[in-house]
N, C-alpha and C positions, 0 to 999 in steps of 0.2 A: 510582646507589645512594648514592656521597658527597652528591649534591646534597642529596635525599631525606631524609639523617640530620640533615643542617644545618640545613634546613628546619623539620623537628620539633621538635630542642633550638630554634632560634629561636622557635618556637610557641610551646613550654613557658613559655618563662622571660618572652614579653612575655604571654602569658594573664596569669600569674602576676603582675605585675608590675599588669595592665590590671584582672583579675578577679578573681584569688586564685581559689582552690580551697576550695568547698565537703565538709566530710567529715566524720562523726557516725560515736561506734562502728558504729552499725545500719548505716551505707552502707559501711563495711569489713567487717561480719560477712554483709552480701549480695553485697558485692565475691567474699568468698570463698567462699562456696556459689557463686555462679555461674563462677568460676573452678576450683570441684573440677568443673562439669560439663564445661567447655572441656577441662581434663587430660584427663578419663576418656575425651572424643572424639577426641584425640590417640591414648591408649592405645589404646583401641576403635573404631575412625572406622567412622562407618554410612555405608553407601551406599544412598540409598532411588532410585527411579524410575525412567523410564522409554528404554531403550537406552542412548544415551550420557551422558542428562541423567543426575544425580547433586546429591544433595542429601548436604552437607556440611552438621551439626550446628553446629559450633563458631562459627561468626558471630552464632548468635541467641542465646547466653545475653551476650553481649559489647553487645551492641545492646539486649535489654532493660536488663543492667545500668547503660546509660546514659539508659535513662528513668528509670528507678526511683530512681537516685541520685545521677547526675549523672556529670562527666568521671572523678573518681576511683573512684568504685564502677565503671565502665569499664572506667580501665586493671588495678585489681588483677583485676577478670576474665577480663581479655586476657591476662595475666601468660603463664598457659602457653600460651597459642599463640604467643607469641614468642619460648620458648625454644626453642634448636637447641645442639647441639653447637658449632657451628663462631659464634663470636664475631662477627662480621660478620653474618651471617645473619642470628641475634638480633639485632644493632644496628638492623638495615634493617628485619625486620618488625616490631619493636617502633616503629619510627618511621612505618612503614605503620600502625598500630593508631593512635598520636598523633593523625597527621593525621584519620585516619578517624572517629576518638571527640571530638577539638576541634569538626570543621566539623561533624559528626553535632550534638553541640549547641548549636551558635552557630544553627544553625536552627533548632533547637527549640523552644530558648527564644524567639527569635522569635515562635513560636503559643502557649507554654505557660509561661509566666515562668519555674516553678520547678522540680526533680525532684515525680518524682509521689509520692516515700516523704516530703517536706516538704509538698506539700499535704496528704495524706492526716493528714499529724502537726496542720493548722489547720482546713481546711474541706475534707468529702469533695467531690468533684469529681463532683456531681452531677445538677448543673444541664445541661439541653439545649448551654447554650455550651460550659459545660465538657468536656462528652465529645464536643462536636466539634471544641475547639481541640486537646485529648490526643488524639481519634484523626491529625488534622490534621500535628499534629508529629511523632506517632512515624513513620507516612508520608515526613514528608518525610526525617527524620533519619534511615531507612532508606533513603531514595532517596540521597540524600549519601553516606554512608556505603558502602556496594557499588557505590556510583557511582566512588568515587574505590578502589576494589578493583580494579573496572573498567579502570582507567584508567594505574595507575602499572604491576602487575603484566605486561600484556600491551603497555605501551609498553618496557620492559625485553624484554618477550620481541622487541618488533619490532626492537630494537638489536642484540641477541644474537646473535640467528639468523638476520637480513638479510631479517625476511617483509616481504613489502611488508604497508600497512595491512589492505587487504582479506583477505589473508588471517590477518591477529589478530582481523579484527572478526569472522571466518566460524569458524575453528578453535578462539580462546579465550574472544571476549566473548560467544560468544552462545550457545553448549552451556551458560555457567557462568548465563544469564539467570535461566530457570523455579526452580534452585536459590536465589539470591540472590529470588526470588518467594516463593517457598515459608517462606525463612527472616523476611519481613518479615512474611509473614502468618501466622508462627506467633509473632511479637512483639506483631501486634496482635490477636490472641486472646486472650493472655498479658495486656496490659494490663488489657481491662477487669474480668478476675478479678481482678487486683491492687487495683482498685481497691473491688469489691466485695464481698471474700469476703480480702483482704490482701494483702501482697506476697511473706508467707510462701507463701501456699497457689500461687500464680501460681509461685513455682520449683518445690515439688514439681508441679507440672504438667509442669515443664518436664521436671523430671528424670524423671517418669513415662512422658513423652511420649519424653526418649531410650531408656531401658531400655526399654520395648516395643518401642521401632526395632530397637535391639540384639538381643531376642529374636526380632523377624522376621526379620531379617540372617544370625542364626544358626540358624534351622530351614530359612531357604534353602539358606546354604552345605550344612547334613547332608544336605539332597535333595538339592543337587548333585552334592553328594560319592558317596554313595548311587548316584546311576546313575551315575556315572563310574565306582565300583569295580564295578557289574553290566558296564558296558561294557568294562572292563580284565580282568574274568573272562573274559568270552567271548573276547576278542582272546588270553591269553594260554593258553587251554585249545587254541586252535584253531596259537596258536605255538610251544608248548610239543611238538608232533611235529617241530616242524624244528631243525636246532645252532643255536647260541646264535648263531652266524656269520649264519644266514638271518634271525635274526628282529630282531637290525641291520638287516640290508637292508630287510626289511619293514618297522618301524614307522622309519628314518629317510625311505623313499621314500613313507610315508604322510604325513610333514610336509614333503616338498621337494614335493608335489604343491600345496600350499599358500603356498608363499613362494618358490621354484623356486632355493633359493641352498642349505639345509641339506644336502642329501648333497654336493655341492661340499665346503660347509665340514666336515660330518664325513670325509669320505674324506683331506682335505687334514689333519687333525688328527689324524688317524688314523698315518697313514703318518709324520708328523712325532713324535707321542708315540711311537711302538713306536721309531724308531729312537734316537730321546734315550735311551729306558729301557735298549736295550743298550747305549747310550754309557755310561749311570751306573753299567752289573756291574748290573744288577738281576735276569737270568737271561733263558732263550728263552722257558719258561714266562710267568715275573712280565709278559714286554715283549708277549705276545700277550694278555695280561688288559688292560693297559693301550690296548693298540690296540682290542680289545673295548669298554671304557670311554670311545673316546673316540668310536667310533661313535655311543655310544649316550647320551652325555652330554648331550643336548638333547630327549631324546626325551619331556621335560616340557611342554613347548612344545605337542603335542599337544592340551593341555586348557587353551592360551592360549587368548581370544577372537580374530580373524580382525582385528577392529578394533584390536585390543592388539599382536599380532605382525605387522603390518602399518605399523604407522604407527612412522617414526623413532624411538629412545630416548627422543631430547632435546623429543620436540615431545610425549612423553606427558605427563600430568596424573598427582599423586600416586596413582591410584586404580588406573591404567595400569600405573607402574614398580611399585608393588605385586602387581600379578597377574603379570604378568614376572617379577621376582625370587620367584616361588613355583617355576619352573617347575624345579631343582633337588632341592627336594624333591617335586615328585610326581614326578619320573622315578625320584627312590628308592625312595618305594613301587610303584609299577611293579617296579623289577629286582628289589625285596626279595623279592618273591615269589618271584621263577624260581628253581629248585635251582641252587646253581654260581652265580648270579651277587652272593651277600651283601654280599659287600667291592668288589664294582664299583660296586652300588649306593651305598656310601658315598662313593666319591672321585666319582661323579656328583654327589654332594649336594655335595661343599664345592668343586666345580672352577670355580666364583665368588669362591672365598674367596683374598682377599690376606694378602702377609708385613706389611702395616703394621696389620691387624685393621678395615679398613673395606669387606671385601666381605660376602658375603652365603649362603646364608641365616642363619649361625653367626657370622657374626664372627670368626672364628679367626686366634688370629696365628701367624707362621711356625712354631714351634717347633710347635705344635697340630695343622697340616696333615699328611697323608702325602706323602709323596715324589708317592706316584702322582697323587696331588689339584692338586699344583702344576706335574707334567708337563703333565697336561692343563688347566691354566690357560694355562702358558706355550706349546705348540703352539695352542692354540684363539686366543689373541690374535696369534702372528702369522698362521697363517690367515687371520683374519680382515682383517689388513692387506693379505696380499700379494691375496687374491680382489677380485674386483668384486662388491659387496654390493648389496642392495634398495634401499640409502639412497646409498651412496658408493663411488666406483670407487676400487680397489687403489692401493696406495702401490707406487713403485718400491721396486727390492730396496734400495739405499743408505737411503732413507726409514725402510722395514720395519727396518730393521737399527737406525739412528738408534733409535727409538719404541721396539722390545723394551729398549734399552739403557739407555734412558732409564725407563725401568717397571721394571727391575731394585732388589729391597728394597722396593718399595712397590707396585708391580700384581703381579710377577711374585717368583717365587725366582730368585737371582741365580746360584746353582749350575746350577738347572735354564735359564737364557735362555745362560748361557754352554757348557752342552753342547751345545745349540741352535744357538749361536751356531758351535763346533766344527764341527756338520755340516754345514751352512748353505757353513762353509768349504772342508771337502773336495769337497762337491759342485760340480755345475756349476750355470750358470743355473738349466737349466728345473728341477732338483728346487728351487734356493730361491725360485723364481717360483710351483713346483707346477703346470708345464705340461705334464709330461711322463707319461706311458700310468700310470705308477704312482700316480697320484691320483684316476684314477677312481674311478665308483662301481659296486659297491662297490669299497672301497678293495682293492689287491693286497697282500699279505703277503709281507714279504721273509725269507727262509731265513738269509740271510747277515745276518754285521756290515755296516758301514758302511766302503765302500771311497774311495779315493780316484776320482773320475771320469779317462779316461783321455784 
């Protein structure tokens, strides 16, 4: 990533030096029209096609702005896709867009000497050569351009994660292809309206063309939506005869049928959050809600895709960790419904949420959380360490212990890993390995406090 950043500043400043920088109010005031649409794709990001393929917006108004007006009408409409919270990030994709908008038009010009918003300003580009050296270049300048997307993004991923090549060229270059297709050939659409009807009228195309995306996107999602609440009516009219006890068992053994680890991991979370909660005085009542809540704190997952809760965190695609970190609140409206279970529902929803304000779906920082929300933060992540999961085998106990103590203040609450940590201690191995008859599924309900092992 350092190479990367150096690389780009080094671009900048010999273009600069070699070419200067072409830029008229008009290629800053289409800079910025094509950068409100890149924002709004950030804000709103559409997912158009077919199974895994996906068509990301935000590439093609960044690539027309580099026909139209050259490197700097470019970057001001790359602006917002290279802002991120975290400073680095920014540095790095902003220096991806660089390289990507430079060699994008060192090619171009190649075929088409000038932006097409400067010819258009001396002689329309009308002529048989003309409209096949512009379509010529914006081709190529697309092909460069997602070429070197290509290229830097998924050779990071192969340093990262230790894939061999074949499997970046199979899992990331080549799902992202048909998208990176789709977005040149809606550039060169784009162009020759610009060219004959203006360069005004070619963004309202553009922006016409995301807003209808956007409203297809969203009358999907409400039919999705739509039969998942027909489907969650019927599941909970037909669950709603049994305690609130059974119908844990049944919808977390309707998602361990699927990924054959979740009632492991809720039994194991379970047993761990009830006995914390009597560690904290919370009551026998409050610690059987909590053990309740932690059953059933995944049961969002449900109306994961197969492909989504399948495949590793880290090896998802933003589209991926997206429908994943939904799965919080749909299990809240799931439980919101059931009589008795209101405020389980809620500490379902934020049991993602960290003390530093960077989990999710809320954001919430410590002070915001409930006790119960961070119980089951702090059980579900060691869980998750001491079992053998889909992706990665159990941490030893010393390890597990390390890793919750080290997340304390910023994954976890520190009050809650350290009652944790308390029982962890009284007990023996197998309850803090979670090997022992008490972690089944369904998970066993303990009567008693929390004793020392004999």
């Amino acid at each position: 990533m350092a190479c990367i950043i150096v690389l780009a500043v080094a671009a900048l400043a010999a273009w600069s030096v070699r070419f200067g920088f072409f830029f008229t109010p008009s290629v800053l005031a289409l800079g910025l029209g094509l950068g409100l649409l890149c924002a709004a794709e950030r804000a709103f990001p559409v997912s158009l096609g077919v199974g895994k393929v996906s068509f990301e917006f935000g590439g093609a108004p960044i690539l027309f702005a580099l026909v139209l007006g050259g490197p700097v009408c470019a970057f001001v409409a790359a602006l917002p896709s290279a802002a991120y919270r975290d400073p680095s990030r920014t540095a790095f994709q902003g220096s991806v867009h660089v390289a990507q908008v430079l060699a994008g038009w060192l090619v171009f010009s190649l075929l088409y000497p000038s932006p097409l918003l400067v010819s258009l300003s001396t002689t329309p580009a009308t002529e048989p050569t003309s409209w096949a050296s512009l379509g010529l270049g914006t081709l190529a300048a697309g092909l460069v351009f997602y070429g070197l997307d290509a290229l830097i993004g998924p050779t990071l991923v192969r340093f990262k994660y230790g894939l061999s090549w074949c499997e970046v060229l199979m899992k990331v270059v080549v799902p992202a292809l048909p998208a990176d297709a789709l977005a040149v050939a809606t550039v060169l659409v784009a162009v020759p309206i610009a060219t004959i009807r203006g360069p005004l009228a070619a963004v309202v195309l553009l922006g016409g063309t995301y807003l209808s995306s956007v409203a297809m996107v969203r009358i999907r999602e409400h039919r999705k939506r739509a039969l998942r609440l027909e489907e969650e009516n019927a599941a909970l009219k037909e669950a709603l005869r049994d305690s609130n006890a059974e119908l844990a068992s049944r919808l977390v053994g309707r998602l361990d049928s699927r990924d054959g680890y979740t009632a492991a991991h809720a039994a194991t979370s379970a047993v761990y959050a009830c006995d914390v909660a009597r560690e904290m005085g919370l009551g026998e009542d409050r610690s059987r809600e909590v053990r309740l809540a932690a059953l059933l704190m995944d049961v969002g997952l449900l109306w994961v895709p197969d492909d989504v809760l399948l495949t590793p965190p880290e090896k998802l695609n933003s589209l991926g960790s997206m429908r994943l970190e939904e799965h919080p609140k749909a299990g809240e409206e799931v439980l919101s419904s059931v009589p008795g279970l209101e405020e389980v529902a809620k500490w379902v929803r934020w049991h993602h949420e960290r003390p530093d304000g960077t989990g999710y779906p809320d954001r919430l920082r410590d002070e915001w959380t409930p006790t119960e929300a961070k119980i089951l933060a702090a059980c579900s992540l060691y869980a998750s360490l001491v079992l053998h999961g889909p992706h990665t085998p159990g941490l030893s106990l010393s390890e597990a212990r390390r890793t919750l103590v080290g997340g304390m203040g910023a994954a976890v609450d520190g009050e809650v890993a350290r009652s944790l940590l308390r029982i962890l201690s009284l007990e023996g191995p197998a309850y803090a390995s979670a090997s022992d008859d008490r972690f089944s599924f369904p998970a066993r309900e303990r009567r008693a406090s929390v004793t020392p092992s004999p």
